[in-house]
C-alpha positions as CSV (number, residue, x, y, z in Angstrom):
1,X,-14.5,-129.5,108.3
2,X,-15.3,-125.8,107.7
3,X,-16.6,-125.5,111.7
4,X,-12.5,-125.2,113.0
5,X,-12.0,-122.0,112.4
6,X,-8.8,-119.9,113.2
7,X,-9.2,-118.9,116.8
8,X,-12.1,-121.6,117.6
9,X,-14.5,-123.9,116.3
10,X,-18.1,-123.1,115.7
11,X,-21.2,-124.2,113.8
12,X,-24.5,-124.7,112.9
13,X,-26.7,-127.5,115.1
14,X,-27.1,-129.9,114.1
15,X,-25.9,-129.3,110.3
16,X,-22.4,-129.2,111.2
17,X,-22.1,-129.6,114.6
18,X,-23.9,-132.5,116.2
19,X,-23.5,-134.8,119.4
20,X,-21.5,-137.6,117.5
21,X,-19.0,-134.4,116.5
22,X,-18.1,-132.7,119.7
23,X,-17.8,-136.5,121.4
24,X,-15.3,-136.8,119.2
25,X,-13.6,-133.2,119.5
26,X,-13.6,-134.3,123.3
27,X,-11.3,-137.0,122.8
28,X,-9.3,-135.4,120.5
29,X,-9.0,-132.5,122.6
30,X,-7.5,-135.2,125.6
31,X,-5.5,-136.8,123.2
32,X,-4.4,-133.7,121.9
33,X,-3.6,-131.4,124.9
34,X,-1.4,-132.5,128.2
35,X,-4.2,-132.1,130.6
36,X,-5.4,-134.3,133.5
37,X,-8.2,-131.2,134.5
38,X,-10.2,-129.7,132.1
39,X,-12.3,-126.6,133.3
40,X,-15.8,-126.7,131.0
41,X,-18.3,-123.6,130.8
42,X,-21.0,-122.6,128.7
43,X,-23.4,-119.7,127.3
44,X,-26.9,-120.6,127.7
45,X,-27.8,-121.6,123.6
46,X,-30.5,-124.1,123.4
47,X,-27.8,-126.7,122.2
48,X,-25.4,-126.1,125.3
49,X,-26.7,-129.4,127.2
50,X,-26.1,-131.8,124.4
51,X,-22.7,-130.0,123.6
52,X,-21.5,-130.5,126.9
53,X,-23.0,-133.7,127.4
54,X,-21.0,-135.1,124.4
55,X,-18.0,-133.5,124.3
56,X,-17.2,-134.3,128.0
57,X,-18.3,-138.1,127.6
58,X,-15.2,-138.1,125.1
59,X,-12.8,-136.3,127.6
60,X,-13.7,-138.6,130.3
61,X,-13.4,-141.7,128.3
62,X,-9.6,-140.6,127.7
63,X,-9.3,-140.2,131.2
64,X,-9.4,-136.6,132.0
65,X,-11.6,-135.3,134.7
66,X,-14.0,-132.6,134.4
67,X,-14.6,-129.3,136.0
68,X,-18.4,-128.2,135.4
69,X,-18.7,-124.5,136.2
70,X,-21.9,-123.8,134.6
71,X,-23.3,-120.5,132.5
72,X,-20.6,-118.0,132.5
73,X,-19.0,-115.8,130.2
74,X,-15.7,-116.7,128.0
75,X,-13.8,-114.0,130.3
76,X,-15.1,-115.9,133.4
77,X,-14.1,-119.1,132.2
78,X,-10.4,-117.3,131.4
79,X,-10.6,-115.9,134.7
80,X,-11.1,-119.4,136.5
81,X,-9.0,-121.7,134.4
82,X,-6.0,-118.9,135.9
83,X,-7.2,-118.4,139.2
84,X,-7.8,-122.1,139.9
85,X,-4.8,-123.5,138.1
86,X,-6.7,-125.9,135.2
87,X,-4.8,-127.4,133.0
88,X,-7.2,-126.5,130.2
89,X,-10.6,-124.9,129.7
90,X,-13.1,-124.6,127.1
91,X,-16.3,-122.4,126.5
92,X,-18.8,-124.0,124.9
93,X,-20.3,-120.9,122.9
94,X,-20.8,-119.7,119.2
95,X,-20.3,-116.0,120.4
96,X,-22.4,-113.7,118.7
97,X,-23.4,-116.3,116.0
98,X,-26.9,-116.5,115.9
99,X,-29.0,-118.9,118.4
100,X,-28.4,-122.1,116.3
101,X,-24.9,-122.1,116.4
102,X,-22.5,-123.2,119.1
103,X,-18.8,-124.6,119.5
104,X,-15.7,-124.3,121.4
105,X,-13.4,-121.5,122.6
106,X,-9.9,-123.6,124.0
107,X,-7.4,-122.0,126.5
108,X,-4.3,-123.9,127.9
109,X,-2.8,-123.7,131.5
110,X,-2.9,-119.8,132.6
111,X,-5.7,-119.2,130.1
112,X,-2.8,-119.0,127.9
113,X,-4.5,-119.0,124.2
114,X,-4.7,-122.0,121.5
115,X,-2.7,-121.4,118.3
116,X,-4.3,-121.9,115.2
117,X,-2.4,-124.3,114.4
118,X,-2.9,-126.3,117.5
119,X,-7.1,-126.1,116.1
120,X,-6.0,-127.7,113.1
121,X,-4.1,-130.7,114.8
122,X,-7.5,-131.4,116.6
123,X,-9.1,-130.9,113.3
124,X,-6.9,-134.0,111.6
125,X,-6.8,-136.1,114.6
126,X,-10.8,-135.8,114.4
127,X,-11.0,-136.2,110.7
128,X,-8.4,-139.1,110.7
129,X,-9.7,-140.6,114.3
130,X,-6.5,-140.2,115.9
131,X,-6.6,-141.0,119.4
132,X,-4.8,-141.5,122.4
133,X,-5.4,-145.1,123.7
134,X,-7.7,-144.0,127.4
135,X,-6.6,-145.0,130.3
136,X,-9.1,-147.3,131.1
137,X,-10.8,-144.9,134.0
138,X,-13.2,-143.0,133.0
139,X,-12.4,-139.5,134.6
140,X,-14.3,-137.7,137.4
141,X,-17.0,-134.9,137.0
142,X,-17.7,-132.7,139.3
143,X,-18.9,-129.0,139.8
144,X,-17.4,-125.5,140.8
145,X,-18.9,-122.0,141.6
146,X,-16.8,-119.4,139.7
147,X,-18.2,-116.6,140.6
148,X,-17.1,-116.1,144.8
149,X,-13.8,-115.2,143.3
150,X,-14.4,-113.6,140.7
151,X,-16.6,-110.9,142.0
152,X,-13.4,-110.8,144.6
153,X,-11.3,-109.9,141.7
154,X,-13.4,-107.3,140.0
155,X,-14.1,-105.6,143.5
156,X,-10.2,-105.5,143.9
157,X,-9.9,-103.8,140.5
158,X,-13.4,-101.1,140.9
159,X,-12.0,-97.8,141.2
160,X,-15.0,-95.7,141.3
161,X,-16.3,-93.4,144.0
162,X,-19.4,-91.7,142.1
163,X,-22.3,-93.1,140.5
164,X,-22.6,-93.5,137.3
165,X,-26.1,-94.1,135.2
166,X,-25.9,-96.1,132.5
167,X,-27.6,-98.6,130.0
168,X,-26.7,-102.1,129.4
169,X,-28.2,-104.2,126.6
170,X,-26.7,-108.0,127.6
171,X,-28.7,-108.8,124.0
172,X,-30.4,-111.8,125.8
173,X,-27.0,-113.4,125.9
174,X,-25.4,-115.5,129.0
175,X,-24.2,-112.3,130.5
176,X,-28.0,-110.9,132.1
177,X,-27.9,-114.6,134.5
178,X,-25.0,-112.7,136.7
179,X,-23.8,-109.4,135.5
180,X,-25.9,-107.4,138.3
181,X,-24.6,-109.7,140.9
182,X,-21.1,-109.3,139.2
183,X,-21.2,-105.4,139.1
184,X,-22.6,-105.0,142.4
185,X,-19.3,-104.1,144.0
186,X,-19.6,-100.8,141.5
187,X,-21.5,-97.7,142.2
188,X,-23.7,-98.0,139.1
189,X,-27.4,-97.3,138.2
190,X,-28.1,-99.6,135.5
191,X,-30.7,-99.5,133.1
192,X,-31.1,-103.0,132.6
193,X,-32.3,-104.3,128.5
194,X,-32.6,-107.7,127.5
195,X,-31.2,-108.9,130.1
196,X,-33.6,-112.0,130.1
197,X,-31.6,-115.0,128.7
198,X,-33.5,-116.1,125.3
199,X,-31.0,-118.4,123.2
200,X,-33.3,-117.7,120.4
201,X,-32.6,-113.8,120.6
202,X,-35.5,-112.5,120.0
203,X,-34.4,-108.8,120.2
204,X,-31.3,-108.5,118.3
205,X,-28.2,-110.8,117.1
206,X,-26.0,-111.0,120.2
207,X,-23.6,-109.1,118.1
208,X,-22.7,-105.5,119.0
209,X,-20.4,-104.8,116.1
210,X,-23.3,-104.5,113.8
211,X,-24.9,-100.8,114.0
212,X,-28.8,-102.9,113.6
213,X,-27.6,-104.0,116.5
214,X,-27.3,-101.3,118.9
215,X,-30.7,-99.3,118.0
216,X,-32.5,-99.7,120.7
217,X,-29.2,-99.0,123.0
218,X,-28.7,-95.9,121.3
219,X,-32.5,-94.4,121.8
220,X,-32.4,-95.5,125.4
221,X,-29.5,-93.8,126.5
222,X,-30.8,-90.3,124.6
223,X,-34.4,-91.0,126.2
224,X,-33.3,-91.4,129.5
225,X,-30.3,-89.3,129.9
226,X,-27.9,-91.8,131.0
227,X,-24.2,-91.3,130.5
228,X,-23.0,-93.8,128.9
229,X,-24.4,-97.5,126.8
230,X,-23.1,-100.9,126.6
231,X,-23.7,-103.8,124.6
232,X,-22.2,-107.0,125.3
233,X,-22.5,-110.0,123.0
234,X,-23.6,-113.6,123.4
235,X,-20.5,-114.9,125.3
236,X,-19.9,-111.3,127.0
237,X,-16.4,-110.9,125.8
238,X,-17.0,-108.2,123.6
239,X,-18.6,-104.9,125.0
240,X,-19.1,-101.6,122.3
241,X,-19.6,-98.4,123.8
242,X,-22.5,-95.5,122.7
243,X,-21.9,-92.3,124.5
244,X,-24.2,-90.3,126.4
245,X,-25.1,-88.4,122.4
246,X,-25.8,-92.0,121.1
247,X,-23.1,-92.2,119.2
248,X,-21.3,-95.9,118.6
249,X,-17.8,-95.8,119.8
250,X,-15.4,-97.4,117.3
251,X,-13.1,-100.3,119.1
252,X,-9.7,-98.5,118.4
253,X,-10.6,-95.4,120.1
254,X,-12.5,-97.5,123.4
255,X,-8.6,-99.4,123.5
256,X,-7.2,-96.0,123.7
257,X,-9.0,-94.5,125.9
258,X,-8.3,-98.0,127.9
259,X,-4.8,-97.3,127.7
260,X,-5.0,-93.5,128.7
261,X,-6.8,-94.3,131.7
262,X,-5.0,-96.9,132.9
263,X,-1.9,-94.2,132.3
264,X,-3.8,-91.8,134.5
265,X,-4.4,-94.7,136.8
266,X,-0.5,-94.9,137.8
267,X,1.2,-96.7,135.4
268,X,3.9,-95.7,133.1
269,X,6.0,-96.4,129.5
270,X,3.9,-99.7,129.1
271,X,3.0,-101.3,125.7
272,X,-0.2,-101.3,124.4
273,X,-1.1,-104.2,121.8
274,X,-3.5,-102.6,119.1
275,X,-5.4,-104.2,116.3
276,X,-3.6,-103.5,113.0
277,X,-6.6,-102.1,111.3
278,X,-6.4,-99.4,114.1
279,X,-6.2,-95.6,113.6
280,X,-3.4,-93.4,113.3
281,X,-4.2,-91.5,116.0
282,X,-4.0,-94.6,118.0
283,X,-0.4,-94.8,118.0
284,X,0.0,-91.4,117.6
285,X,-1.4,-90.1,120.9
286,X,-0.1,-93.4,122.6
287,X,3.4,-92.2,121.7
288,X,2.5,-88.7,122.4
289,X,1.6,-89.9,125.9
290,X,5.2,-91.7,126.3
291,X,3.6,-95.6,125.4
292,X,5.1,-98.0,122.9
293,X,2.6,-99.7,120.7
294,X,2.7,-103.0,119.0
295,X,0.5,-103.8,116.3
296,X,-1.0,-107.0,115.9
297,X,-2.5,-109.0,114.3
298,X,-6.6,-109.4,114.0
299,X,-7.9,-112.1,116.4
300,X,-7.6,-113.0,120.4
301,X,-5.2,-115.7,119.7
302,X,-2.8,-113.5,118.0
303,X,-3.2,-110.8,120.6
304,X,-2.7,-112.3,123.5
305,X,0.0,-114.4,122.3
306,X,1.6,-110.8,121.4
307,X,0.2,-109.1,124.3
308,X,2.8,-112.0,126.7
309,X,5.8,-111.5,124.5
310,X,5.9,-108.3,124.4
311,X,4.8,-107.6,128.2
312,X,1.7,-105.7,127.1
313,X,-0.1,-104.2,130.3
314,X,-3.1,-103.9,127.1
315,X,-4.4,-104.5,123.8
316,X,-7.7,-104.2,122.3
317,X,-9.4,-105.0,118.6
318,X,-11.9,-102.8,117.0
319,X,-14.2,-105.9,117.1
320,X,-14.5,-104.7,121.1
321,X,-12.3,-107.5,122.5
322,X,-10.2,-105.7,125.6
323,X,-7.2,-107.3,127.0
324,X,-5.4,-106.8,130.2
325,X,-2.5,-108.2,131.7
326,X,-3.9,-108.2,135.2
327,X,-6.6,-110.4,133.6
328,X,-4.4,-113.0,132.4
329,X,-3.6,-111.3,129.1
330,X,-7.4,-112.0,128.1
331,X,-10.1,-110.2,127.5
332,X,-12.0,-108.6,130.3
333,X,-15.3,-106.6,129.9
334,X,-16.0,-105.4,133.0
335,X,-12.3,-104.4,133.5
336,X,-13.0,-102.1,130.3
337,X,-15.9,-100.6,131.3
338,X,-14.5,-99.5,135.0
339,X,-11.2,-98.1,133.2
340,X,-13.4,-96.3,131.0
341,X,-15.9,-94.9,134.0
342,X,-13.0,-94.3,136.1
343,X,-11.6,-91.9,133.3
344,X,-14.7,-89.8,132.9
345,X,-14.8,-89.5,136.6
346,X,-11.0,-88.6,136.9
347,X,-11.5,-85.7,134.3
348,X,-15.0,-84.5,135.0
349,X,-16.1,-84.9,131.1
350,X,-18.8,-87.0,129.4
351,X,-18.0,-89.9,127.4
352,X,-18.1,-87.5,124.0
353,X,-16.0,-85.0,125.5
354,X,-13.1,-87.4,126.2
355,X,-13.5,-89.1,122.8
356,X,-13.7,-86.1,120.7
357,X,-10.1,-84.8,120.4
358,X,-9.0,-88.7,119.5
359,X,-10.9,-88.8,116.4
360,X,-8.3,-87.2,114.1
361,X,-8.9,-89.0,110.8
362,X,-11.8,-90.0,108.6
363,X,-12.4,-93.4,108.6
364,X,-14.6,-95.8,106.5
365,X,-15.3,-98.7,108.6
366,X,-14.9,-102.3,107.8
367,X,-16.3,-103.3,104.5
368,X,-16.8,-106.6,102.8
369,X,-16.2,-107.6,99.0
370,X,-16.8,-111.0,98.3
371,X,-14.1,-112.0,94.7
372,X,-13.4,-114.8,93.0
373,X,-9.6,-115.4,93.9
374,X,-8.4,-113.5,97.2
375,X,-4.5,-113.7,96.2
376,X,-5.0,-112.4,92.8
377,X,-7.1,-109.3,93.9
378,X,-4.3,-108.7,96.4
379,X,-1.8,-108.6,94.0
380,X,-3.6,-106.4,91.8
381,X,-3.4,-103.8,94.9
382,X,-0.2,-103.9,95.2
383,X,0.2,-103.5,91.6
384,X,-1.9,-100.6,91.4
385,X,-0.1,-99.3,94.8
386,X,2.8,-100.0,93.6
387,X,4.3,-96.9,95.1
388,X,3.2,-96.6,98.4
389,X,4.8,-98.6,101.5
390,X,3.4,-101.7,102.8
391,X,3.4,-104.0,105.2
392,X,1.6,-107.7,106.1
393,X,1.3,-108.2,109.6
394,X,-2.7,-109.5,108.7
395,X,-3.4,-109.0,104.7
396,X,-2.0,-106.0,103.4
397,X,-1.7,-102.5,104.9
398,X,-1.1,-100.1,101.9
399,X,0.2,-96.3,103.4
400,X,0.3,-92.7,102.0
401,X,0.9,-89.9,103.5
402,X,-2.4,-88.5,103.8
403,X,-4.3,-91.9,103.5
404,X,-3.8,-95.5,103.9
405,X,-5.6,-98.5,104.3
406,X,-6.0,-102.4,105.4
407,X,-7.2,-105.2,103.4
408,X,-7.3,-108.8,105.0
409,X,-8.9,-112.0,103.7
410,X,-11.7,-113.1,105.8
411,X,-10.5,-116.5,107.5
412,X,-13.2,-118.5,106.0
413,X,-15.6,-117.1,103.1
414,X,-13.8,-116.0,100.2
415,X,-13.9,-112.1,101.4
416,X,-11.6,-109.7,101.2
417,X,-12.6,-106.9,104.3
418,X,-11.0,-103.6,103.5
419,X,-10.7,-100.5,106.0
420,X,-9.6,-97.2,105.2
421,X,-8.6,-94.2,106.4
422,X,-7.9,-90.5,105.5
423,X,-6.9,-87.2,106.3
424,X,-10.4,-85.5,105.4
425,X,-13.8,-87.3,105.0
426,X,-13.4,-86.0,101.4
427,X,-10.3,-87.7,100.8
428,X,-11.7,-91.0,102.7
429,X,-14.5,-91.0,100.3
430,X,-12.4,-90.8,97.1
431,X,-9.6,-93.1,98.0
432,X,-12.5,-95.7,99.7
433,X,-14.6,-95.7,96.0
434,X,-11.4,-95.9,94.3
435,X,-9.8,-99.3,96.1
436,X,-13.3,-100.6,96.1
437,X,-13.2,-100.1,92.0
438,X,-9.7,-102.0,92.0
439,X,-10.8,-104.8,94.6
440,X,-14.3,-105.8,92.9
441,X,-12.8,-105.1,89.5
């Protein structure tokens, strides 16, 4: 089943995902995982009712009672299967997939994440109908407010004194229900777009990484002067950042600015977790500033798993996941975006002014070439390559001295997504066309 994916599951309704399916993903979930409470959330698709509906009938009839805790976010479902001790949550969400997707995002005890591996035994116990005999009770369901305590938590960690003016397109996703009422602890003038949940998303895809995307973000902070945009996705655990010029901030620069506040903020020789696609400046000015970095490997899975063992206080992708420690080692948008503010505020300078001496290198952004066999066109990199260093922490990182670049499969079409970087934007060009030439050869 192409739906289980490497960090979740997700699909089309009801092509690929349909009420029969997630009953049975329900019971293979409590045969699967050791849990006697399972925390359940959703986004607000049109497809959430059924989801839920069906895939907690097939937890109950193994016996496991249900926690209902309504539309949320992914990071507020995180939050509360910590804070309230679950055994086990899931999101029922497709992210930024378009409205006729859904799924299912799992977390274990301490929103601890789900290895990829673990996905795959609930794929095989679903395809082979392996499950646990049920107790013979069907389990309890009942419901729980989230967000008491979790506005608690966020006005614990709001640092700011001034106000800030800003824009915040919630792209029509879950996120415009609560985030006002979430954010009201925060001094902030918010300029409020799409904020009226739509699961068809009539506006945009609820997907900020895509530059369509953020167009109407962009004009309205350069119309009405604010200082800074935001753009969550479906789910809200992604948030990309347009500065108060309108230009898109790239992920790896929003984790180190993350990092730097939360240096300025009090805290000292901590490790940061960075997406391996990352810049070189990343972990160049995090070592100039007396950090250790880790590089990781792309995904929230592989993160946070990194993020425990090595005691990250941090970590971010450039897909605009954020990840803190005092969040559980998941991702936390909200915790981003008062780091962030808190920064600007700190050093008196606009969201360009602090960005502008981190961008050292030219980079080309991710870009997609579908080919016939993914192993063979790696090999004929490294061929071709054959004298520079590499490394494969996720695909292949080739490096130069004055250019380098990252090429990783894409975890379910047969893509090969290649990012580069270089010295000078001539350089970035040449060396980009040239790879390109050898990848689609």
């Amino acid at each position: 089943m192409s739906i289980f994916k490497a960090y979740d599951i997700r699909g089309l309704v009801p092509e690929e995902l349909n009420e029969e399916l997630a009953y049975q993903i329900g019971r293979a979930a409590a045969s699967h995982f050791p849990a006697h409470r399972f925390l359940v959330g959703t986004d607000d698709r049109a497809s959430r009712q059924q989801m839920f509906e069906a895939f907690t009938r097939g937890l109950r009839e193994q016996g496991v009672d249900v926690v209902h805790i309504g539309r949320v976010s992914t990071p507020i479902l995180y939050f509360s299967v910590a804070h309230f001790g679950f055994d086990a949550g899931v999101m029922i969400t497709a992210s930024h997939n378009p409205g006729r997707y859904n799924g299912f995002k799992f977390c274990l005890s301490g929103a601890a994440p789900v290895p990829s591996e673990e996905l795959q035994q609930l794929r095989r116990r679903v395809d082979e109908q392996d499950f646990a005999p049920g107790s013979g009770k069907l389990g309890t369901l009942e419901e729980l407010d989230p967000f008491p305590a979790y506005r608690s938590f966020l006005q614990k960690n709001m640092p700011l004194k001034r106000r800030f003016k800003l824009v915040m397109d919630a792209g029509n996703g879950v996120c415009g229900l609560f985030t006002r009422e979430n954010l009201a602890c925060a001094p902030l003038d918010i300029d409020a777009m799409y904020f009226e949940s739509d699961p068809t998303f009539p506006n945009h895809e609820p997907n900020p990484l895509e530059p369509e995307n953020t167009v109407d973000l962009r004009k309205r902070v350069l119309a009405t002067g604010a200082e800074l945009g935001v753009a969550l996705d479906g789910d809200g655990d992604r948030v990309m950042l347009v500065d108060e010029k309108g230009n898109f901030l790239q992920g790896d620069i929003t984790t180190l600015l993350i990092a730097l506040g939360m240096k300025e903020s009090g805290h000292s020789g901590f490790n940061v977790l960075i997406d391996c696609r990352s810049s070189r400046a990343v972990a160049e000015i995090l070592k100039e500033n007396g950090l250790s970095v880790t590089p990781s490997r792309v995904g929230h899975t592989f993160i946070k798993t990194a993020m425990r063992k090595h005691n990250s206080l941090c970590g971010g992708e450039l897909s605009g996941h954020y990840y803190f420690a005092d969040s559980h080692y998941t991702e936390n948008t909200d915790l981003a975006l008062f780091t962030i503010l808190k920064m600007m505020e700190t050093n008196g300078k606009t969201l360009s002014e602090l960005t502008e001496p981190l961008m050292r290198y030219s980079q080309s952004g991710e870009i997609n070439s579908e080919v016939a066999d993914v192993q063979a066109t790696l090999n004929r990199i490294r061929d071709t390559y054959s004298d520079a260093s590499f490394s494969e922490i996720d695909g292949l990182t080739v490096e130069y001295e004055k250019w380098w670049f990252n090429l990783r499969p894409s975890n379910t079409e047969p893509k090969l997504r290649l990012n580069l970087e270089a010295d000078t934007p001539e350089l970035m060009e040449q060396k980009r066309d040239e790879v390109l030439a050898v990848i689609r050869a």
